[in-house]
C-alpha positions as CSV (number, residue, x, y, z in Angstrom):
1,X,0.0,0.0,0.0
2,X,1.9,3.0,-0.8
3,X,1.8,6.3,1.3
4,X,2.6,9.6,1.5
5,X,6.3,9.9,3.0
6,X,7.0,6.9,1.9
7,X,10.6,6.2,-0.2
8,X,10.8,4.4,-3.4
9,X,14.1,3.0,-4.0
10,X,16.0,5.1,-1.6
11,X,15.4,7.9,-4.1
12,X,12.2,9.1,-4.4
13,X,9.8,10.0,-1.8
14,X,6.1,10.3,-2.3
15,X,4.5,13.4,-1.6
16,X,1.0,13.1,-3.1
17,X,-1.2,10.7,-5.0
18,X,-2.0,12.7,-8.6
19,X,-3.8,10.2,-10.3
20,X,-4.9,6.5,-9.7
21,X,-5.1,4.3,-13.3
22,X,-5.6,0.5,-14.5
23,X,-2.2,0.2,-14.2
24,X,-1.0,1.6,-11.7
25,X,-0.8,4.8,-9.5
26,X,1.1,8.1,-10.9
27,X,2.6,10.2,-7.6
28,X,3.9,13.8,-7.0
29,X,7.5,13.0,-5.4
30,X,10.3,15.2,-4.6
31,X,13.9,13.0,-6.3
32,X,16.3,13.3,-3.0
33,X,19.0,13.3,-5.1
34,X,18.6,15.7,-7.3
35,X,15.8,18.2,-5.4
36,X,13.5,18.2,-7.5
37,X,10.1,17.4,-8.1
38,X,9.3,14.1,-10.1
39,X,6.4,12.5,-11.2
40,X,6.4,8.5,-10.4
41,X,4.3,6.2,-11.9
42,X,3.7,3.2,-10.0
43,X,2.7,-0.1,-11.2
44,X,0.3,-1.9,-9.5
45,X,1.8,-4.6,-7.0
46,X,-0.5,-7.5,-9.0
47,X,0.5,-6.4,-12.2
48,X,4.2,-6.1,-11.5
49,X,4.1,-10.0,-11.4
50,X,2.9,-10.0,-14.7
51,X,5.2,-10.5,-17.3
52,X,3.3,-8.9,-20.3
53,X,2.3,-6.0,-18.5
54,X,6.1,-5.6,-16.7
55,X,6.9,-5.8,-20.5
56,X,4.9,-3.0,-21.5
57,X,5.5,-0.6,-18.6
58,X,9.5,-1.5,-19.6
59,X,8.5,-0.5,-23.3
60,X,7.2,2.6,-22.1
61,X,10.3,3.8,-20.5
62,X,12.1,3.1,-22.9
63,X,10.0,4.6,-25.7
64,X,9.3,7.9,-24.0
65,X,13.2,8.1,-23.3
66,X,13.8,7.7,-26.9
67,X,12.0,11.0,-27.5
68,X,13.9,13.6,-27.1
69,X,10.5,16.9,-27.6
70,X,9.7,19.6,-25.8
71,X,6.0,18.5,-26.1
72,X,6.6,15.1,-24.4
73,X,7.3,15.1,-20.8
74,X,10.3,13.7,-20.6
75,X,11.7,10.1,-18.5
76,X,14.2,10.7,-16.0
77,X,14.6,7.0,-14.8
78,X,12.6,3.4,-14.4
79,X,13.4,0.7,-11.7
80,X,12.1,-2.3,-10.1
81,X,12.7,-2.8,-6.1
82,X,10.7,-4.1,-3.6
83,X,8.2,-1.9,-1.5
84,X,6.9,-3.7,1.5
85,X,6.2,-7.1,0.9
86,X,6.1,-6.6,-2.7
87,X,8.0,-6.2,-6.2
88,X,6.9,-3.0,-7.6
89,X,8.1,-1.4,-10.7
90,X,8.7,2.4,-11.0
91,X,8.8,5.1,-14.1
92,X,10.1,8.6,-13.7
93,X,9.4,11.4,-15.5
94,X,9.4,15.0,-15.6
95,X,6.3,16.6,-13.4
96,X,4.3,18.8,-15.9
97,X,2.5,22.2,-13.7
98,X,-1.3,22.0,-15.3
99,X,-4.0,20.1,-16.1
100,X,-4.7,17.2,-18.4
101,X,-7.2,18.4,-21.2
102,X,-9.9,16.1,-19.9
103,X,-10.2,17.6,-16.4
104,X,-10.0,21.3,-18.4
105,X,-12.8,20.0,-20.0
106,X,-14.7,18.7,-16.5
107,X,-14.6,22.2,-15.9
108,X,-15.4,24.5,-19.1
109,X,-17.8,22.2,-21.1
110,X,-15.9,23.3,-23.9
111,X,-12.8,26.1,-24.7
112,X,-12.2,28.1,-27.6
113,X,-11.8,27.8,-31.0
114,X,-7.9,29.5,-30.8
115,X,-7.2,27.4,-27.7
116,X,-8.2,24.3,-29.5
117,X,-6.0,25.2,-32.3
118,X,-3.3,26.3,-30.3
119,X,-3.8,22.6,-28.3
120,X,-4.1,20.8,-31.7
121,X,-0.9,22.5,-33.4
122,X,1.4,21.6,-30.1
123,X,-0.3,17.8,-29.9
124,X,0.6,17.0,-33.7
125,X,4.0,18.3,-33.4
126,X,4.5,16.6,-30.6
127,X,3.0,13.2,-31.8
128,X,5.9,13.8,-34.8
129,X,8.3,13.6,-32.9
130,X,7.3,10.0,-32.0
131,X,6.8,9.3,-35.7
132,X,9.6,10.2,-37.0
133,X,11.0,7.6,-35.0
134,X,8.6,5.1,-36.7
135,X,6.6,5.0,-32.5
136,X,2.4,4.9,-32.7
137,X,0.7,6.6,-29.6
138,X,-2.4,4.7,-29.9
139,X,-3.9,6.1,-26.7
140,X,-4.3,10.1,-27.8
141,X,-7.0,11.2,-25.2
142,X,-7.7,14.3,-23.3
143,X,-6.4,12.6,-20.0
144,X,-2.8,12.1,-22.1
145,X,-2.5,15.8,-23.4
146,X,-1.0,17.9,-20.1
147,X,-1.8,22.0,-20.7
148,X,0.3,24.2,-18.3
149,X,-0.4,27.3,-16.5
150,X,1.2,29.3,-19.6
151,X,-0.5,27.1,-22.3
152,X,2.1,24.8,-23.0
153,X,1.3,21.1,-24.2
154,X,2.8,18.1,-23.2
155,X,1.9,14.5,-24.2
156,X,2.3,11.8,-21.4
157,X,1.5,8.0,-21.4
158,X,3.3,5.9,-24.3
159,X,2.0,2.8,-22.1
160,X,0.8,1.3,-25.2
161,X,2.6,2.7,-27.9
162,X,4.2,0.6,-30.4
163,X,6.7,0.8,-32.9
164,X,6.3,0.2,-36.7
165,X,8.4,-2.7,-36.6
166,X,8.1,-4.6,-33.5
167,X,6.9,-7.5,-31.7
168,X,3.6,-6.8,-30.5
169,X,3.0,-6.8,-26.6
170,X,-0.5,-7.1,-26.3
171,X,-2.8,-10.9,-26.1
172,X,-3.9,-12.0,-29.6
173,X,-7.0,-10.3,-30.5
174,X,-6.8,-7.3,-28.5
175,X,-7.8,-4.0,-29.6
176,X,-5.7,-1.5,-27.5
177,X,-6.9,2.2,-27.4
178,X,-9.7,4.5,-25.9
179,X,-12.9,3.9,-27.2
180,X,-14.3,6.9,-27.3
181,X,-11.0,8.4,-28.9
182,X,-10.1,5.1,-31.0
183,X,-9.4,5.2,-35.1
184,X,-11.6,3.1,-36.7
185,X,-8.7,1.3,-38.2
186,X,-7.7,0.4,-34.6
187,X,-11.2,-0.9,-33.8
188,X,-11.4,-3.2,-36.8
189,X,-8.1,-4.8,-35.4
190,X,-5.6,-3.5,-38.0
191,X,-2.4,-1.8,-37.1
192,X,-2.2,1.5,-36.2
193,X,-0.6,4.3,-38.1
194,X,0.4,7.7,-37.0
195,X,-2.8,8.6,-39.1
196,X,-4.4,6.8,-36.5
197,X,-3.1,9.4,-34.1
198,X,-4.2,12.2,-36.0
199,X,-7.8,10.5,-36.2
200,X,-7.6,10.6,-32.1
201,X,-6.4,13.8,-31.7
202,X,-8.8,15.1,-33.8
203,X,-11.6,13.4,-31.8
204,X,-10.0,15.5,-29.2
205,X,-10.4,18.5,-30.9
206,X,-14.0,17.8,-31.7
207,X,-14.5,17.5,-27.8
208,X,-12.9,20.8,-27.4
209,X,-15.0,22.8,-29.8
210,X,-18.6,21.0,-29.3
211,X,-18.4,20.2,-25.3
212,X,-19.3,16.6,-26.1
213,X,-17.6,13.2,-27.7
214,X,-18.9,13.1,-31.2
215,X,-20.2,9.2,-30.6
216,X,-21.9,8.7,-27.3
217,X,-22.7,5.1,-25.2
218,X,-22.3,3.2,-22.6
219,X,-21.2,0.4,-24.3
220,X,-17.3,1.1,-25.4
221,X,-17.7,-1.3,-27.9
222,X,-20.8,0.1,-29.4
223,X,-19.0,3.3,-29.9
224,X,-15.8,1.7,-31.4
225,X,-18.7,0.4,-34.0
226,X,-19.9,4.1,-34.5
227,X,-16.2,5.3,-35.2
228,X,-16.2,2.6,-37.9
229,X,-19.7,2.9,-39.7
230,X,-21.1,6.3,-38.2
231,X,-20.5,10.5,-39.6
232,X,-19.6,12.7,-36.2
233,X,-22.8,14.9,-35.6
234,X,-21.8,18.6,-37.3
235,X,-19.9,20.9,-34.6
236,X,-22.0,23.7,-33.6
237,X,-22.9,26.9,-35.6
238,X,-20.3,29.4,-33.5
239,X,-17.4,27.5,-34.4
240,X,-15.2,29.1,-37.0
241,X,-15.0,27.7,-40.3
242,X,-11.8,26.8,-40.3
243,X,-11.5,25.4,-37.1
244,X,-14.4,22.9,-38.6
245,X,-12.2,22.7,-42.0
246,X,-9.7,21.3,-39.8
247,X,-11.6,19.0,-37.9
248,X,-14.1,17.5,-40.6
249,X,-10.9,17.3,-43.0
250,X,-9.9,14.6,-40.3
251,X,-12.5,12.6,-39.5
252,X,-12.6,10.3,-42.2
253,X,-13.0,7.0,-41.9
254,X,-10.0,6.0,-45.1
255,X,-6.6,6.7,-42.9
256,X,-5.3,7.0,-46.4
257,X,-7.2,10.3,-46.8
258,X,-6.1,11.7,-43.5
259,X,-3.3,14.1,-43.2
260,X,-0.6,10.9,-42.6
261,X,1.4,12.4,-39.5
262,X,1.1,14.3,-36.7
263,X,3.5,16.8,-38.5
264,X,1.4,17.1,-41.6
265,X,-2.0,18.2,-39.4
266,X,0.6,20.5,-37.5
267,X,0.8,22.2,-40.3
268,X,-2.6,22.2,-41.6
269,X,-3.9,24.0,-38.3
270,X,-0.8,26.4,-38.0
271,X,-2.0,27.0,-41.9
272,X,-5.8,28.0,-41.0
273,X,-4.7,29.6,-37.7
274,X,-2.5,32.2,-40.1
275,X,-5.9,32.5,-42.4
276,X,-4.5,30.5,-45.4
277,X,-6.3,28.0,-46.8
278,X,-6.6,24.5,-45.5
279,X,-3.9,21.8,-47.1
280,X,-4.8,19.1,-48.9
281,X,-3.6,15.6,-47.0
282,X,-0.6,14.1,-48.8
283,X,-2.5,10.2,-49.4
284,X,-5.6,12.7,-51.5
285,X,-2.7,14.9,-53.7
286,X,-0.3,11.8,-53.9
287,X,-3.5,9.6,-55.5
288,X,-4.5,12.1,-57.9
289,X,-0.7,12.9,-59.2
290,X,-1.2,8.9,-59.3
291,X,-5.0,8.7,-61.2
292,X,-3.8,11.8,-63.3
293,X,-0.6,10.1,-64.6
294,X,-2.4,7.0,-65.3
295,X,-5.2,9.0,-66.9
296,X,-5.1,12.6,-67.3
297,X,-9.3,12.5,-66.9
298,X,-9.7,10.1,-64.2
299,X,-11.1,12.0,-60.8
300,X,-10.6,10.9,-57.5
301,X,-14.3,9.3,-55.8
302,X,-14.5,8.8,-52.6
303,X,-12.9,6.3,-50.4
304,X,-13.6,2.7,-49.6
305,X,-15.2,3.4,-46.6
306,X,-18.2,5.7,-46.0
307,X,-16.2,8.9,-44.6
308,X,-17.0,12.7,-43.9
309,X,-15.0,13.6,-46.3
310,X,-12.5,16.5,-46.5
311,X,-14.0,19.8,-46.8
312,X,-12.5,22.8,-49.0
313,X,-11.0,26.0,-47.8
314,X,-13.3,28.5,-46.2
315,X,-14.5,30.7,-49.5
316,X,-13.3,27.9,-52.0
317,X,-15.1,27.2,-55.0
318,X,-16.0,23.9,-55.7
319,X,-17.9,23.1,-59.3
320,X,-19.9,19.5,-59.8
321,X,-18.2,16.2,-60.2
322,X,-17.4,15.4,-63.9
323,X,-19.3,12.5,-64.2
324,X,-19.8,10.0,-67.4
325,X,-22.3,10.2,-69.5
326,X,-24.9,7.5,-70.2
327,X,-24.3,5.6,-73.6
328,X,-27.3,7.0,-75.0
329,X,-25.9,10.4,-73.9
330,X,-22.5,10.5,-75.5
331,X,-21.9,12.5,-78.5
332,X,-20.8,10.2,-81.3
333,X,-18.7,11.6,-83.8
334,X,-19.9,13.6,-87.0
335,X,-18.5,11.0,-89.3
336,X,-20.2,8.2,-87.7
337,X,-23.9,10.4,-87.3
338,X,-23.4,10.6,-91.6
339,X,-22.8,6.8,-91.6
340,X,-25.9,5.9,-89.8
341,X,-27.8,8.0,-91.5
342,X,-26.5,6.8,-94.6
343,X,-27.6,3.1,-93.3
344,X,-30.8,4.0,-92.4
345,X,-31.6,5.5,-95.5
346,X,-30.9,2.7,-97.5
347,X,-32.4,0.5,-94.4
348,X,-35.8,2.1,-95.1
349,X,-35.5,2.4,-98.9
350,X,-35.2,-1.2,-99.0
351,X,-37.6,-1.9,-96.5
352,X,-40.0,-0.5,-98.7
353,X,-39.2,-2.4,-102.1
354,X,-39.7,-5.7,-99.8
355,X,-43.0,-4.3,-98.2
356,X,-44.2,-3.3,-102.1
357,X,-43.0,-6.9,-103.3
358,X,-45.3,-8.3,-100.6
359,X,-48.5,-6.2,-100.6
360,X,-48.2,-7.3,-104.4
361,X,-48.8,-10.9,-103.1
362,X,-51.2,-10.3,-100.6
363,X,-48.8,-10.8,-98.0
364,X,-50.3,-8.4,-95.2
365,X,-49.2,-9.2,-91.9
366,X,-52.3,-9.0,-89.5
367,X,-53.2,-5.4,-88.0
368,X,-52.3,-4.8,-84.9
369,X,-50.0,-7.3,-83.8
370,X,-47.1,-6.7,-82.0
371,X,-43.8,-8.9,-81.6
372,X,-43.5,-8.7,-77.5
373,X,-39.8,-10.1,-77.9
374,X,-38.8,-7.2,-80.2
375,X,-39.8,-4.6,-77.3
376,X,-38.5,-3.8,-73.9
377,X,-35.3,-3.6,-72.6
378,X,-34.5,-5.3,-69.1
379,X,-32.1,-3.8,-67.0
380,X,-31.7,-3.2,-63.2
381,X,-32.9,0.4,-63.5
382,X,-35.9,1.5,-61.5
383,X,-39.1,2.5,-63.3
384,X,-38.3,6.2,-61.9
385,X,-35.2,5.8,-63.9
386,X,-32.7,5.2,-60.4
387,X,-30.8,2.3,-60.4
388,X,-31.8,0.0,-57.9
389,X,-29.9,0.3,-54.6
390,X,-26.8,-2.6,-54.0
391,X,-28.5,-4.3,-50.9
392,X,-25.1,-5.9,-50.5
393,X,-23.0,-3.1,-50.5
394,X,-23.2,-2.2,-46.7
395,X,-21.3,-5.6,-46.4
396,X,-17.8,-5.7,-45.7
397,X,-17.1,-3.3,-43.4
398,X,-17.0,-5.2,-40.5
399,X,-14.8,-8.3,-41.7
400,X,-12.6,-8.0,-38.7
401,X,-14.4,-9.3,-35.8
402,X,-14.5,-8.5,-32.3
403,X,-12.8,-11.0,-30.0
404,X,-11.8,-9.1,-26.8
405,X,-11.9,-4.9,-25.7
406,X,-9.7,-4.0,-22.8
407,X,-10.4,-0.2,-23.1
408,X,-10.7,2.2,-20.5
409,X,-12.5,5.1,-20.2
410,X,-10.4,8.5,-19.3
């Protein structure tokens, strides 16, 4: 049980109990060593035990030490010792003055439009920094995003971040992440991308601008489900166009059409804050270099999945899709319209020599019949002229199942 007073590894001594977690327990302590205040994140006694877990705290460490940001607070040591009668293992890290976004929230309802920017611009270049060294957050939340006195962000808890290339640490199955905050790449069980950061983050920015989540249960599974299938309810009327630019530009469902880093959105929201227009994400310009060098006509549609899908810059103008014609709606050629015409002249002229020869032999056909098989056209067009709805086109989505959730709620 630990205590106020009480001394972890001859180093540390606990001075007050900040926050209490599934993990573990993070304390305000005072480093005898050095005098200074430290933040120390406890694991839980019954999870120190636990080799999977002990393996993730150990990647944490490690992963936050490898980041070297002004926007990430910062490791200053991680131990294992024994504490009473138990093993308990230990992180240390820099002790960030503020407030996590989540209990700034508790207390506003919502902030501003310029502090949510200013929030979202620090976040994303803070998340870069873990991209660049190929490291997923795959927990962005309010309760991860520390705001000082002064408006400074820091991001905190890599507990579950992974890197590109590694093992993973989690049970088979799992789906790791926040649900209320989660990509919906991440709740269909694929890997996540720094994209899948930027998704989270702006989820977090939505928060900050409308008061609420943008998908609301009790159930964290049943909002994973409406990350993957459902379109975030529109923000409210007061908040500035491009501060909804931003946001709706991000909440697609395709990470491909997502800006791809938390440097790229950085950008895009230092971009609107200065009143120029929004950037286009890199995956939407890369594919239409792509479709244009394939086929200078070819227009980008929209993506796989259903998606909000990226709006333009505030005062853009944005004419209608270019869209096929119908066959009977293409323009043929002049030459070919003088052919046919050609053809049908000399279709009807001797039409009407045959029709002479037989009403000479008193070969009438009967009046008023009609060949049924020589009229109508069957197709799977609508007698309004719609074509009738794919009923099996809402399939697919879900392919990846749902085997186990360990998310919790911050």
């Amino acid at each position: 049980m630990l205590a106020s007073g009480q001394l972890i590894a001859e180093r540390y001594l606990l001075t007050s109990r900040v926050a209490v977690g599934g993990m573990g327990e993070v304390w305000e302590a005072s480093d005898t060593r050095l005098d200074r205040t430290v933040a120390v994140k406890i694991l839980k006694a019954e999870l120190s035990g636990d080799a999977e877990f002990l393996h993730r705290f150990r990647a944490e460490a490690r992963t936050t030490a490898s980041l070297n940001h002004h926007g990430v607070a910062a490791v200053h040591d991680y131990g294992e010792t024994v504490a009473g009668e138990h093993s308990i293992a230990f992180l240390v890290m820099e002790f960030v003055e503020g407030d996590p976004l989540a209990a700034i929230l508790a207390r506003q309802g919502r902030i501003s439009a310029e502090q949510t920017m200013d929030v979202l611009e620090q976040a994303g270049n803070a998340l870069q920094a873990a991209h660049e060294r190929g490291l997923v957050h795959r927990d962005v939340k309010p309760g991860n995003i520390m705001v000082t006195p002064s408006g400074v962000v820091k991001l905190t808890d890599f507990g579950i971040a992974k890197a590109a290339d590694s093992a993973p640490v989690t049970r088979s199955g799992m789906v790791m992440g926040t649900a209320h905050y989660i990509a919906p790449e991440q709740a269909l069980g694929q890997e996540a991308e720094p994209a899948s950061d930027v998704y989270s983050l702006a989820v977090c920015g939505y928060e900050c601008l409308a008061g609420r989540r943008p998908f609301l249960s009790d159930n964290a599974v049943t909002v994973a489900m409406m990350h993957i299938r459902d379109l975030a309810p529109p923000l409210p009327p007061d908040v500035p166009p491009g501060a909804r630019a931003v946001i709706e530009a991000t909440l697609v469902k395709d990470p491909r059409q997502r800006y791809s880093n938390g440097g790229e959105f950085a950008n895009a929201v230092a971009a609107v804050r200065a009143g120029h227009p929004l950037p286009t994400p890199s995956g939407l310009v890369n594919a239409a270099y792509q479709a244009n060098q394939h086929n200078p006509m070819t227009q980008i549609g929209p993506a796989s999945h259903p998606a909000m899908q990226p709006v333009a810059a505030p005062g853009a103008v944005q004419g209608p899709a270019s869209l096929p014609l119908p066959p009977h709606q293409r323009r043929k050629p002049t030459a070919l319209w003088i052919l046919l015409a050609l053809a049908v002249v000399l279709l009807v002229t001797v039409g009407a020599v045959l029709l002479t020869v037989l009403l000479r032999q008193g070969n009438e056909p009967e009046p008023g019949r009609v060949d049924n098989d020589s009229v109508g056209v069957r197709d799977n067009w609508s007698s309004s002229g719609e074509r009738s709805p794919d009923k099996d086109g809402v399939q697919g989505m879900m392919g990846t199942s749902w085997t186990e959730w360990n998310g919790t709620e911050q």
